[in-house]
Residue frames as qw, qx, qy, qz and C-alpha x, y, z in Angstrom:
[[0.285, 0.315, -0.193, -0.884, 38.41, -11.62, -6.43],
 [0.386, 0.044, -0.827, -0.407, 37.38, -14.66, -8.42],
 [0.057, -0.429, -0.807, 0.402, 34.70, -15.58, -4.71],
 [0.297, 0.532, 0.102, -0.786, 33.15, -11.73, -5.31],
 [0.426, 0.248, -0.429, -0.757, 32.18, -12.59, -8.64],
 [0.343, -0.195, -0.888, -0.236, 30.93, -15.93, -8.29],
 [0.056, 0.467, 0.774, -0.423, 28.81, -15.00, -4.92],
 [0.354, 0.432, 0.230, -0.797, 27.28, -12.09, -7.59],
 [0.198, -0.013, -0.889, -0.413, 26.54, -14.77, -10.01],
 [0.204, -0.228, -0.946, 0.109, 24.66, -16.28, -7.74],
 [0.044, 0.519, 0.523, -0.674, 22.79, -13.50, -6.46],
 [0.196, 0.360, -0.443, -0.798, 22.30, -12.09, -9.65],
 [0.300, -0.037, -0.905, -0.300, 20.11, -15.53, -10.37],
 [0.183, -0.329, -0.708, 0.598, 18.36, -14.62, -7.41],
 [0.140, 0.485, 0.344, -0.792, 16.97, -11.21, -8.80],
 [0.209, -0.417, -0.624, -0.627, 13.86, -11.20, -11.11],
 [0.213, 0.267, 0.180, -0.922, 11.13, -9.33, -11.38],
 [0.407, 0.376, 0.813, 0.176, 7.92, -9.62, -12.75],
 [0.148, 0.568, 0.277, 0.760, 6.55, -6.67, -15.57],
 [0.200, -0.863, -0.299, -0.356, 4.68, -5.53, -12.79],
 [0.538, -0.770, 0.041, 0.341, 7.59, -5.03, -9.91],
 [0.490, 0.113, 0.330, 0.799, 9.66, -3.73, -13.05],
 [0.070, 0.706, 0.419, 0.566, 7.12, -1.02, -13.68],
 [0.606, -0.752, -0.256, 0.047, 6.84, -0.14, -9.97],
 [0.760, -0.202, 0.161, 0.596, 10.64, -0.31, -9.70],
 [0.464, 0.001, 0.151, 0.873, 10.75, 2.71, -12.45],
 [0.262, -0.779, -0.370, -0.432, 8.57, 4.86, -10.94],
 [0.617, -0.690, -0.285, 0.249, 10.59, 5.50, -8.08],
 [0.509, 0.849, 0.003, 0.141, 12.76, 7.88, -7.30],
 [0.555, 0.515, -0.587, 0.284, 16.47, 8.23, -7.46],
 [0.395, -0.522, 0.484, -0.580, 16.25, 8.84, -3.53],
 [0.918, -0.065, 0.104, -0.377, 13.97, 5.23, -3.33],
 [0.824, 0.511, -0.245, 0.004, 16.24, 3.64, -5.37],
 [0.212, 0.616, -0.517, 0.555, 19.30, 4.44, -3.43],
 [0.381, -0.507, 0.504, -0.585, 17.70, 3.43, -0.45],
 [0.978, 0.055, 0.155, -0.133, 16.49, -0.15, -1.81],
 [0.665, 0.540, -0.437, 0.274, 20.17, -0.32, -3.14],
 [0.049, -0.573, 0.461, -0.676, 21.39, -0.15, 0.53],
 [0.751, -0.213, 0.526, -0.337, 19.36, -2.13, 2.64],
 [0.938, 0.282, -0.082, -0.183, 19.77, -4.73, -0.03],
 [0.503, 0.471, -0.583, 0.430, 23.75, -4.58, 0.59],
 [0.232, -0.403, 0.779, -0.421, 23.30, -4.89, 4.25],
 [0.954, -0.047, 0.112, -0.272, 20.79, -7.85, 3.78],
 [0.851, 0.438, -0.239, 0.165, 23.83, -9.48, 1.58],
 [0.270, 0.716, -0.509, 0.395, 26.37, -8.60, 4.14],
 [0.677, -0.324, 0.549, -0.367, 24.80, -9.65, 7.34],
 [0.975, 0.134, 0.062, -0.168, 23.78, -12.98, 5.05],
 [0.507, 0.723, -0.395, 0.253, 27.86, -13.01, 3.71],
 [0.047, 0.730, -0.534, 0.424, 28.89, -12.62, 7.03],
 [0.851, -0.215, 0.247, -0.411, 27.12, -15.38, 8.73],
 [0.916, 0.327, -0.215, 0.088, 29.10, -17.71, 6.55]]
């Protein structure tokens, strides 16, 4: 348990935004949102798994 939280430390340090891809970001909708939540977890899984 104590590996899952440190590899979302790290990724978590990874994600910024700037005002404008924050503004962008809530303008979408829930659908969008859901789907950029997703492909982002398989990016992090393939990338996870490689290790």
């Amino acid at each position: 348990m104590g590996d899952s939280l440190t590899t979302y430390d790290e990724l978590n340090e990874d994600i910024q935004f700037t005002e404008d891809e924050t503004k962008a970001l809530l303008k979408l909708s829930e659908k969008e949102i859901l789907i950029l939540i997703l492909s982002e977890m398989k990016k992090q899984t393939e990338l996870i798994s490689k290790n």
